[in-house]
C-alpha positions as CSV (number, residue, x, y, z in Angstrom):
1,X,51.4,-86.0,-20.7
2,X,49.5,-82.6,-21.2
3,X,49.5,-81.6,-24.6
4,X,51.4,-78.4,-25.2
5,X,49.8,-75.1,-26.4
6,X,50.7,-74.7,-30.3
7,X,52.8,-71.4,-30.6
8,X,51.7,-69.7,-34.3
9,X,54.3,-66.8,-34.0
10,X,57.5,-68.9,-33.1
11,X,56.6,-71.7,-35.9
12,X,56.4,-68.7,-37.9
13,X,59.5,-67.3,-36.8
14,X,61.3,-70.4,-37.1
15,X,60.4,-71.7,-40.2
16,X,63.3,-72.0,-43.0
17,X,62.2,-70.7,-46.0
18,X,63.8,-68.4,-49.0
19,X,61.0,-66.9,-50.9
20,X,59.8,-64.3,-48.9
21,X,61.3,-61.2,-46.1
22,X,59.6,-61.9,-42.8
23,X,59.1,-58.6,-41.6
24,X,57.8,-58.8,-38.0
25,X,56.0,-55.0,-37.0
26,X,55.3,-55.7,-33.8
27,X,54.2,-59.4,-32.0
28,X,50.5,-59.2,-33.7
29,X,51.8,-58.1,-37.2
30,X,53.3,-60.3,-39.5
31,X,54.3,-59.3,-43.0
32,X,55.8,-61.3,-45.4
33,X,57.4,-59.4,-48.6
34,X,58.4,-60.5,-52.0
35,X,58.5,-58.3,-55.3
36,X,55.5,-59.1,-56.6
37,X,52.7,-59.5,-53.4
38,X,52.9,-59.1,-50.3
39,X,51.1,-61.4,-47.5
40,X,50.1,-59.8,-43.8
41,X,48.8,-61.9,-40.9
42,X,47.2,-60.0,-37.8
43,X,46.6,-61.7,-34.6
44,X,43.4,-60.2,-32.7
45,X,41.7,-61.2,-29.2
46,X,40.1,-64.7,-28.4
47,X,42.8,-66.2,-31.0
48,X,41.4,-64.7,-33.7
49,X,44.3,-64.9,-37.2
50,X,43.7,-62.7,-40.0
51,X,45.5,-63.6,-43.2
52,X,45.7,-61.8,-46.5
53,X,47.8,-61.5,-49.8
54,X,47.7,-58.4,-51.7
55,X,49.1,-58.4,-55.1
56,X,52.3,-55.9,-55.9
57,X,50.8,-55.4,-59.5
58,X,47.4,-54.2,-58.7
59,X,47.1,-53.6,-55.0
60,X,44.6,-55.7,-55.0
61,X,43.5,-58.4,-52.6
62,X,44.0,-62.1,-53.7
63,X,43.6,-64.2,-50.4
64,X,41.4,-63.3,-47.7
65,X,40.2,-65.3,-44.7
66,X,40.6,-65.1,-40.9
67,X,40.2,-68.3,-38.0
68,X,40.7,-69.1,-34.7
69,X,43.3,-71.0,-33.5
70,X,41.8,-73.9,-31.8
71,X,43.7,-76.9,-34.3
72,X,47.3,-76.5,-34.9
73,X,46.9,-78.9,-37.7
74,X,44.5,-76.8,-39.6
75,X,46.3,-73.7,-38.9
76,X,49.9,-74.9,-40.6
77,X,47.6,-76.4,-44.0
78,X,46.2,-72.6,-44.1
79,X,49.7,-70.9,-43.9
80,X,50.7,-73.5,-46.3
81,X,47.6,-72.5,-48.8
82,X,48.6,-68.8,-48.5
83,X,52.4,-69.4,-49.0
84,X,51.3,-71.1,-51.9
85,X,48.6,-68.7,-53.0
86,X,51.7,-65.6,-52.5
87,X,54.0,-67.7,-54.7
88,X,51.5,-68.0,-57.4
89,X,52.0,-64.0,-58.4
90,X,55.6,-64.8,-59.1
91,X,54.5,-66.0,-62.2
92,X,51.5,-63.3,-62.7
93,X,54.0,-60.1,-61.7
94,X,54.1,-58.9,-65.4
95,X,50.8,-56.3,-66.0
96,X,48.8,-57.6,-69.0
97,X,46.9,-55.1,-70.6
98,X,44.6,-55.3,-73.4
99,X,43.6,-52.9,-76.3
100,X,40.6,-53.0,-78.8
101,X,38.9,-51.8,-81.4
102,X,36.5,-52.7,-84.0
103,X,38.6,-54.6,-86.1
104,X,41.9,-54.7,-84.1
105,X,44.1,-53.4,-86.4
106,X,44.6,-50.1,-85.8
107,X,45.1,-51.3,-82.0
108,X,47.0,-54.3,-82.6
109,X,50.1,-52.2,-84.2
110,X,49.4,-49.8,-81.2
111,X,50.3,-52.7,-78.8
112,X,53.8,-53.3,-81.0
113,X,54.7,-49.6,-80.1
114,X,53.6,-49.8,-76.5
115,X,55.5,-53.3,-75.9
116,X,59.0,-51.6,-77.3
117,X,58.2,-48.4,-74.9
118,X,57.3,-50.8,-71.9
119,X,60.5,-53.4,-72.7
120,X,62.7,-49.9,-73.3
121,X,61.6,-47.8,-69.9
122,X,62.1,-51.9,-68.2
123,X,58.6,-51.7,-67.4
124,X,56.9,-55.4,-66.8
125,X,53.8,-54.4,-68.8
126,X,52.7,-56.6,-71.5
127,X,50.2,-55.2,-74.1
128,X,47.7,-57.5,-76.9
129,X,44.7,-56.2,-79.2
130,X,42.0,-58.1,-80.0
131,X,38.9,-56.9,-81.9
132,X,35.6,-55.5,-80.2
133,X,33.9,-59.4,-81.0
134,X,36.6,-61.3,-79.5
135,X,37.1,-59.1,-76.2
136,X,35.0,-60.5,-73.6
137,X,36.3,-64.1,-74.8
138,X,39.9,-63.0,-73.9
139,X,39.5,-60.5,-71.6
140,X,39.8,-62.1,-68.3
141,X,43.3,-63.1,-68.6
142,X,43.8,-59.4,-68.6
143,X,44.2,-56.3,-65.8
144,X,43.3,-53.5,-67.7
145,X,41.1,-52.9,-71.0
146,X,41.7,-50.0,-72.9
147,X,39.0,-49.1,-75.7
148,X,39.9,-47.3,-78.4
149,X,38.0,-43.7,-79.1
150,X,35.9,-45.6,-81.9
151,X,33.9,-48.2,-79.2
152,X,34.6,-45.7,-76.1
153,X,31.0,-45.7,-75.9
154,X,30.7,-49.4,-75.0
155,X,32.7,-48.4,-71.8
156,X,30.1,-48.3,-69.8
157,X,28.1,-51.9,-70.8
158,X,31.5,-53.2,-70.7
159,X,32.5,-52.2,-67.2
160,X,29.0,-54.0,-66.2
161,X,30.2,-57.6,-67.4
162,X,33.4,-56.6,-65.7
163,X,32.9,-54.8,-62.5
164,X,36.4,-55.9,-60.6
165,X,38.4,-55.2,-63.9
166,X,39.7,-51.6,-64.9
167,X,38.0,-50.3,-68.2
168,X,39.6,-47.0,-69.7
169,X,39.0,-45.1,-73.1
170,X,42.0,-43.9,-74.4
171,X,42.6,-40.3,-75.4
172,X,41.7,-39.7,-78.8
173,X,44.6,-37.4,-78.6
174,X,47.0,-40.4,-77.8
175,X,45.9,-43.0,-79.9
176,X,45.5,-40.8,-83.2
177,X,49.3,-40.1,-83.2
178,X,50.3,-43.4,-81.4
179,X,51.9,-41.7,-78.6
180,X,53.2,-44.8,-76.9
181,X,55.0,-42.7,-74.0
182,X,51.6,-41.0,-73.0
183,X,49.5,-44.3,-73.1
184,X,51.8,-45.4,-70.3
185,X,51.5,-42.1,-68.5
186,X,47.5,-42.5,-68.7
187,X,47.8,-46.2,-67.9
188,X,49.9,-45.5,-64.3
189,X,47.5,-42.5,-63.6
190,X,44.3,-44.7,-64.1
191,X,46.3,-47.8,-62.1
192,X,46.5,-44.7,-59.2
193,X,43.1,-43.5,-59.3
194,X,41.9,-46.9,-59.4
195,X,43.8,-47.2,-56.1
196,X,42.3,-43.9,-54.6
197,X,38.7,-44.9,-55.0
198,X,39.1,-48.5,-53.6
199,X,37.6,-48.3,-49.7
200,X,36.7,-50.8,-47.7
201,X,32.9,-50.4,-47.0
202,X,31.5,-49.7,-44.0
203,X,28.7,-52.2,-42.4
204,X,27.9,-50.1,-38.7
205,X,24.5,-49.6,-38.7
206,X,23.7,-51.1,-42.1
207,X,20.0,-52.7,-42.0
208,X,17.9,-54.8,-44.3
209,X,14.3,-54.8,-45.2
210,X,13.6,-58.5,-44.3
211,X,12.7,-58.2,-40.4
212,X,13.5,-60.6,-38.1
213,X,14.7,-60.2,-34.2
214,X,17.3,-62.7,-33.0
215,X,21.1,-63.1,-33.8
216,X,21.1,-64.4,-37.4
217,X,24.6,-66.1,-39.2
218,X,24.3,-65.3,-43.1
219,X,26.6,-67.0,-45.8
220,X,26.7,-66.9,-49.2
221,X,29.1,-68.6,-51.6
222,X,29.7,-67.1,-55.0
223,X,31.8,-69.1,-58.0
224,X,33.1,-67.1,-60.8
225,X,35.5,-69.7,-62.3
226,X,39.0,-68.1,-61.2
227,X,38.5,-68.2,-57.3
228,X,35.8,-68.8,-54.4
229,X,34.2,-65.8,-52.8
230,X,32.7,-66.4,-49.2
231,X,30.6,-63.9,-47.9
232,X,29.7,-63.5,-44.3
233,X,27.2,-61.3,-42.6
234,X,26.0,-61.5,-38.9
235,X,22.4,-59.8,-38.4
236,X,21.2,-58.9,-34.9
237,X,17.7,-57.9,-34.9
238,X,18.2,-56.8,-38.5
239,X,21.2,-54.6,-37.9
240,X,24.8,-55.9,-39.5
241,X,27.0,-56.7,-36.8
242,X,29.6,-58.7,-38.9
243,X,30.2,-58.0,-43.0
244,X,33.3,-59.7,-44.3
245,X,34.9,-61.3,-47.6
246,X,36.7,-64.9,-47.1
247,X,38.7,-65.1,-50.7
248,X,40.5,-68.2,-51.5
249,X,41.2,-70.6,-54.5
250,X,39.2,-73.6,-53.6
251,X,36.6,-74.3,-51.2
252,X,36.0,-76.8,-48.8
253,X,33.6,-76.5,-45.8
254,X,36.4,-75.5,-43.1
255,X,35.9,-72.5,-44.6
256,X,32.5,-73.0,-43.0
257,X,34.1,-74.0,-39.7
258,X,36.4,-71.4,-39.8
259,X,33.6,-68.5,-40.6
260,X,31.3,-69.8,-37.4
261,X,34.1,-70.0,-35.0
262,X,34.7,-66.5,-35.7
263,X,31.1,-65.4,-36.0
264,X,30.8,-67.1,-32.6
265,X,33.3,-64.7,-30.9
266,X,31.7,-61.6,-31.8
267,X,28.0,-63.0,-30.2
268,X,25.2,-65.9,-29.6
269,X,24.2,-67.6,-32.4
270,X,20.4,-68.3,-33.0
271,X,20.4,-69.2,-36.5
272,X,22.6,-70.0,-39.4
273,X,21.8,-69.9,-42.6
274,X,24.1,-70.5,-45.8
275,X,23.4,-70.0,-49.7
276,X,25.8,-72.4,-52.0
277,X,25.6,-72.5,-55.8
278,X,24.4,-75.8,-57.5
279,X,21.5,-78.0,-56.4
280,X,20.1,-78.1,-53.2
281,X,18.2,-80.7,-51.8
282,X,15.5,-79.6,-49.1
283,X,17.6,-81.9,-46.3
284,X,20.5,-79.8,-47.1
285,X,22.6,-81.5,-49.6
286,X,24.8,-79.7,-51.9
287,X,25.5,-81.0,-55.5
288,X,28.4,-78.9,-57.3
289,X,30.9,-80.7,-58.4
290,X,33.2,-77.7,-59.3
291,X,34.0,-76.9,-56.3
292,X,32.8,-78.4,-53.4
293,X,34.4,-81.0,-51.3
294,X,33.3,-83.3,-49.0
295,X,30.6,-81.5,-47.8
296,X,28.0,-84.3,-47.7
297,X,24.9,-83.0,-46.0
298,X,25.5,-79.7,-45.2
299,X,22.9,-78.8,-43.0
300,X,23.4,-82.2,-40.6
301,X,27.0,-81.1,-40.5
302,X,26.4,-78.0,-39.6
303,X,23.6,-78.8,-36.6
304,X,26.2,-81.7,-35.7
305,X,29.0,-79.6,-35.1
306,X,27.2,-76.6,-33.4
307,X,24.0,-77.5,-32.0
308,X,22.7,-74.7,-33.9
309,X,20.0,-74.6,-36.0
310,X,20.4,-74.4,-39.6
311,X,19.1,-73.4,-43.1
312,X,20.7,-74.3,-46.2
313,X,19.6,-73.2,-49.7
314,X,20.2,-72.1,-53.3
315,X,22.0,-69.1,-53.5
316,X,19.7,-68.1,-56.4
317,X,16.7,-69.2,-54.7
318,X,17.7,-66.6,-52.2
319,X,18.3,-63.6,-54.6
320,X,15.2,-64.7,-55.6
321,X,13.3,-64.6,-52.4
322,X,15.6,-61.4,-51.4
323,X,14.0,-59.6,-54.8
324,X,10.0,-60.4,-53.6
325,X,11.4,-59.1,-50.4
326,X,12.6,-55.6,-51.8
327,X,9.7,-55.4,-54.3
328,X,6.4,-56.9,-53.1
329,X,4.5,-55.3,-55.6
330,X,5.1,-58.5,-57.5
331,X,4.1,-61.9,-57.1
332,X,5.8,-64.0,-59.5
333,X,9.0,-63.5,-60.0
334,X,12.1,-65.2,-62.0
335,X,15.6,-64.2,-60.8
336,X,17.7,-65.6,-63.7
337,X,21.9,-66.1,-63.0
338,X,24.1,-66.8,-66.2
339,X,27.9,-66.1,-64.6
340,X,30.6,-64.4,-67.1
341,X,32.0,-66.6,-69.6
342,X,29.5,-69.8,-68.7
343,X,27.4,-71.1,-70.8
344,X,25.2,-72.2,-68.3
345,X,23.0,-70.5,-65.5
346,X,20.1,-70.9,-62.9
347,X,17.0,-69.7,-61.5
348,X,14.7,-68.9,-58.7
349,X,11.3,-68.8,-59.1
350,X,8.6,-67.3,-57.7
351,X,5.3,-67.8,-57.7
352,X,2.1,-66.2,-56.1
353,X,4.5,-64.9,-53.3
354,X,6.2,-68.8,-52.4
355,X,9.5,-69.7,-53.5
356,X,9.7,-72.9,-55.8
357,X,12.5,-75.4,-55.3
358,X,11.2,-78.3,-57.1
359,X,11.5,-81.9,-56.0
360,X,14.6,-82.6,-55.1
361,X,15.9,-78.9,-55.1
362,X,15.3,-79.1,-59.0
363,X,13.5,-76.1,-59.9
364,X,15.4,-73.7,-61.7
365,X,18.2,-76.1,-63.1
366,X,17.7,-74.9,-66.4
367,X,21.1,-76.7,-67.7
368,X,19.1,-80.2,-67.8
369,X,17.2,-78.6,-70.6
370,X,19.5,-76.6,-72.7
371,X,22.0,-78.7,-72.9
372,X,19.7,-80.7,-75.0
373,X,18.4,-77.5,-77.2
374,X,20.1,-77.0,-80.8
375,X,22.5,-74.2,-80.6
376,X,24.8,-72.2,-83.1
377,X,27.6,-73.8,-81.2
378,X,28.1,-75.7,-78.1
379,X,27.1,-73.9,-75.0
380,X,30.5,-73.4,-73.9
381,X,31.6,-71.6,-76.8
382,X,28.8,-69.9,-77.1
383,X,29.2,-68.7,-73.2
384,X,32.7,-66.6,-74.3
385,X,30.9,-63.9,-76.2
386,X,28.7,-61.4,-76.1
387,X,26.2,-62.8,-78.9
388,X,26.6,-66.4,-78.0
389,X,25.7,-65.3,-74.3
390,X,22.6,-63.5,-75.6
391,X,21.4,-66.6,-77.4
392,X,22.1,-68.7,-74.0
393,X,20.1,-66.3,-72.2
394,X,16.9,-66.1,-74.8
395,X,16.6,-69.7,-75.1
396,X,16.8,-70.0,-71.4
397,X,13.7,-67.5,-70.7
398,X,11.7,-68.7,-73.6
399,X,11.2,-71.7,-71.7
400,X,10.3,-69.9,-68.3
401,X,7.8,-67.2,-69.9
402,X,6.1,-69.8,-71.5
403,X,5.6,-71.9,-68.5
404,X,5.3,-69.5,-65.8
405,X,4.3,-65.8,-67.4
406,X,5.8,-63.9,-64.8
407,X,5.6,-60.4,-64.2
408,X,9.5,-59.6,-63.8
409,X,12.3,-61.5,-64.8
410,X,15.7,-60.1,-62.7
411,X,18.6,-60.8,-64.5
412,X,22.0,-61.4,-63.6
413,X,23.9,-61.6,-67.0
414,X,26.8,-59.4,-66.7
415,X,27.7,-60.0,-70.8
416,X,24.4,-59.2,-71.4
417,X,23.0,-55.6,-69.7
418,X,20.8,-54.2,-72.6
419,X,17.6,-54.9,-71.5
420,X,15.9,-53.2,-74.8
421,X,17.7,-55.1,-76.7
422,X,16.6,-58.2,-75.1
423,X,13.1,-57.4,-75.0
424,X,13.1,-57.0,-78.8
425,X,14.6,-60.5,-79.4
426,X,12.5,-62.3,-77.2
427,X,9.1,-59.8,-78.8
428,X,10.0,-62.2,-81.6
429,X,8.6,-65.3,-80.1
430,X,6.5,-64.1,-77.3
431,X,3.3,-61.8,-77.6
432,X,4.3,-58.4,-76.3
433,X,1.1,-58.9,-73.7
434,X,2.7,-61.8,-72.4
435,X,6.7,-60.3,-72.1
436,X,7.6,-59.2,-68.3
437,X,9.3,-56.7,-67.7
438,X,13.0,-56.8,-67.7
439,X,15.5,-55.9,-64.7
440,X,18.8,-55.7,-64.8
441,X,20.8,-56.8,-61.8
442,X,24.7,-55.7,-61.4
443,X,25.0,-56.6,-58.0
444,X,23.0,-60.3,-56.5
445,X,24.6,-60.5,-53.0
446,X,22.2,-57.7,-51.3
447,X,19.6,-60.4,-52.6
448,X,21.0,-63.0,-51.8
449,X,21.5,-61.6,-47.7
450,X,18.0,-60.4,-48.3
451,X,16.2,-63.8,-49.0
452,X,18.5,-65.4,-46.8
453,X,17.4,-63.8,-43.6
454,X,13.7,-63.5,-44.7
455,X,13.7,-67.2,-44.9
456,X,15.9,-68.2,-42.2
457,X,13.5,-65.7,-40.3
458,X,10.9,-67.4,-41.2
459,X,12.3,-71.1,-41.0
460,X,13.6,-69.7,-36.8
461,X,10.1,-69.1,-36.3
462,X,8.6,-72.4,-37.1
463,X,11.2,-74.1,-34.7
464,X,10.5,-71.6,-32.3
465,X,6.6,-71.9,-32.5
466,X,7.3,-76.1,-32.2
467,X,9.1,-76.2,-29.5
468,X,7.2,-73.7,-27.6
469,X,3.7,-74.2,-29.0
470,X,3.2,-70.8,-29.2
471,X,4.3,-67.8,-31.8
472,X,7.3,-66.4,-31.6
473,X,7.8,-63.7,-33.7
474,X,6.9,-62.3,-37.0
475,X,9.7,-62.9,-40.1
């Protein structure tokens, strides 16, 4: 008996559920409303589902991935992740904002004042202080910072380490006579001109410097702690084609699946390439144990499944390798990674133009060796502030000027932007002949696209020129 076709709208339609308002635009737009997010899912050409949650609080995207419809299975354990992932924000509806100041007094009664406004206008904001040294350790659970007049002029290293998050400076007029009513004026106002600047980019016509002809697959997975961000671009002959987001709680490597089988509708696959965090062994391997699940050897699953050939790598590596790219005028390079909050990061390396990886994928894996160095405090403590992150970070590059003396060291350290400052600690131990130069990075996925097509470029080639015996074309 013929299988029959499995019908996404009408399971939708019939499902029984009481925590949501299907709301049904037309038969390729399906919304479903609560009070505090709201969840849409789009049905395009060749079966193509798009699904995303968008939190009431913020307006800001939570959940964010799109598939094809080719396992009915697969599809209901997705719906099932974003119901789930849309009845999370019940419990996260109430605004958390978060004042401070030097010592936290001054902001700490300021919070009292704003929580009986808030609980009196039946707003659901919820306001804490915390003093300047504590900020970045608490922080995070927050939605909005607010910096008193006195450290206003940290706003801007502050909004560095947190680039998603909205940092304000409160009026000096407003917090010198603790007008509570006018704090939450200036609180909605910056929510809405948050709201007005947020655009979704556009890709048409965007290039990249690393040259290669052929239709390229790019991914790049970035962990921050709080949720996975899978990002996806599809180069032909250099141009973008394809530039998306896949946002979602965990990951497993059906995201993988899922990303192809869309990359696949919109053209001819050559190549794929894919940047994971973690160790990377040169037959593809991935060892993170945060987050990953299942995904064995990567790059056999991969050529397995699609027949296509594949490159899988370090995703620092590739910032790395994307850096020499964009700045040849240096030949050994160190791209070093320490994520907010953790008290351990990575590297690529450079050296005389060649990327490193090390036996094994090792090179780079700094956390085998400071996890054995004598700290003020243990590493994770010492990753939840701004000092303890800059005593990570020294420690970290003593090691790698001393063995490798590069010229630059990139860094991505979002709690830790003053390069100056920096320099001088590290001046302390190194001769100032022998210090690189210091770059900071705010933004490592242009990188990491960067390095991956210059060396999935190059890695196309090879296979090209082996199976053909002759050049192909130039990376």
């Amino acid at each position: 008996m013929e299988k029959q076709e499995f019908d996404f709208r009408s399971w939708i339609r019939d499902r029984k559920q009481n925590m949501y308002d299907l709301v049904i635009e037309d038969d390729d737009h399906y919304c479903l409303q609560t009070d505090y997010g709201t969840a849409r899912i789009n049905f395009y050409p060749d079966q193509i589902v798009e699904i995303s949650i968008t939190s009431a609080k913020t307006d800001e995207i939570k959940y964010y991935l799109h598939f094809q419809l080719v396992d009915d299975e697969h599809t209901r354990q997705l719906f099932y992740e974003m119901e789930e992932a849309l009845d999370k924000l019940r419990y996260d509806k109430n605004l958390k904002i978060l004042l401070s100041c030097t010592s936290g007094f001054t902001t700490s009664y300021f919070a009292q004042e704003l929580n009986e406004a808030a609980r009196t206008l039946h707003l659901d904001y919820s306001f804490d202080a915390v003093p300047y040294v504590e900020l970045y350790d608490k922080a995070e659970n927050y939605d909005i910072v607010l910096l008193a007049p006195q450290i206003g002029y940290m706003k801007k290293k502050i909004s560095l380490s947190m680039p998603e998050k909205l940092i304000v400076q409160i009026p000096t007029s407003t917090f010198a006579a603790y007008d509570a009513m006018g704090m939450i004026r200036f609180v909605e106002e910056s929510l809405k001109e948050k709201k007005k600047k947020k655009k979704k980019k556009s890709c048409s016509g965007l290039c990249c410097k690393a040259k290669s002809t052929h239709t390229i697959l790019c991914m790049a997975l970035i962990y921050d702690g709080s949720e996975v961000s899978f990002y996806t671009r599809l180069y032909q002959d250099g141009i973008v084609l394809l530039d998306e987001t896949t946002i979602r709680p965990v990951f497993d490597v059906s995201t993988i699946w899922d990303t192809i089988n869309y990359a696949q509708t919109k053209a001819t696959i050559d190549f794929i390439a894919i940047a994971m965090p973690g160790t990377v062994d040169p037959d593809g391997s991935v060892d993170f144990e945060c987050i990953l699940r299942d995904t064995g050897n990567l790059k056999k699953s991969v050529q397995e499944r699609y027949h296509i050939p594949t490159l899988v790598m370090n995703n620092t590596n590739a910032g790395a390798c994307g850096y020499h790219v964009l700045h040849p005028e240096y030949s050994s390079i160190v791209l070093h990674s320490q994520p907010y909050g953790k008290g351990m990061g990575g590297q690529g390396i450079i050296v005389n133009g060649k990327l490193v990886t090390g036996l094994g994928g090792i090179s780079g894996e700094v956390k085998y060796y400071l996890k054995r160095m004598q700290f003020s405090d243990s590493p994770k403590q010492l990753g939840r502030t701004e000092s303890g992150q800059i005593e990570l970070v020294v420690n970290a590059l003593l090691a790698t000027i001393s063995l490798l003396g590069p010229e630059i060291i990139a860094l991505r350290t979002p709690m830790v932007s003053d390069m100056n400052m920096l320099e001088k600690r590290l001046a302390h131990f190194i001769p100032e002949r022998s210090l690189p130069k210091l770059e900071f990075i705010s933004d490592i996925n242009e990188l990491i696209f960067e390095g991956m097509l210059e060396l999935a470029g190059i890695e196309h080639r090879t296979i090209l020129e082996q199976t053909s015996g002759q050049p192909a074309y130039r990376a």
